[in-house]
C-alpha positions as CSV (number, residue, x, y, z in Angstrom):
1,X,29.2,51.0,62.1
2,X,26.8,53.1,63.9
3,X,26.8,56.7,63.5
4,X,24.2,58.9,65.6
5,X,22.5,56.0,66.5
6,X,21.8,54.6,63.1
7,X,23.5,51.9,61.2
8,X,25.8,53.3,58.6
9,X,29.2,52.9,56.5
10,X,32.2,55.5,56.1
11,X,34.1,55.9,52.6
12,X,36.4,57.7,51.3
13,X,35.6,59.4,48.2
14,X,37.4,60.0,45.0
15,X,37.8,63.7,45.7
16,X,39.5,62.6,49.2
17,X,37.1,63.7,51.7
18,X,35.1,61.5,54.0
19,X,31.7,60.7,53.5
20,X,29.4,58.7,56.1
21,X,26.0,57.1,54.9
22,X,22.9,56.3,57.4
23,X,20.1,54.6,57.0
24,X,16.7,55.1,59.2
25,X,15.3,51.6,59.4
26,X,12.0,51.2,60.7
27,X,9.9,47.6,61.0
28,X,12.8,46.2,58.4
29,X,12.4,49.1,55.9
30,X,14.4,52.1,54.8
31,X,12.8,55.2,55.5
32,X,15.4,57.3,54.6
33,X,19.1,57.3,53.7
34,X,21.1,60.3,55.2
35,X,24.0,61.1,53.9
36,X,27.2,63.9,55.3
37,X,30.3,65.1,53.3
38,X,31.0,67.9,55.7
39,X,34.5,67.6,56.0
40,X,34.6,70.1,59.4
41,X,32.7,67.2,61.0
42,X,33.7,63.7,59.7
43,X,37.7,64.5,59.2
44,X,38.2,62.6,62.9
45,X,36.2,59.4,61.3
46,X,38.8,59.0,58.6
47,X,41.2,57.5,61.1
48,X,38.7,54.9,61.2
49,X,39.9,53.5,57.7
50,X,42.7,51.9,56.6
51,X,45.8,54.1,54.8
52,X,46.1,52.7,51.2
């Protein structure tokens, strides 16, 4: 998925909140890895995921 512009990937973690990874590729390397557990901001991408 892309998330702010930046290919990423959405879990769920083990204490139930949503978590959404980044990565800032430039010429075919990481530069950095972002990384957001705020729940405020990422509860609306949990729909995203499938209900175990």
């Amino acid at each position: 998925m892309i998330v702010n512009g930046l290919p990423g990937w959405l879990t769920i973690e083990q204490d139930g909140l949503p978590q959404v990874m980044m990565l800032d590729i430039v010429d075919s390397r990481i530069q950095a890895l972002y990384v957001m557990r705020n729940p405020d901001k990422l509860r609306h991408l949990a729909d995203l995921l499938p209900k175990l």
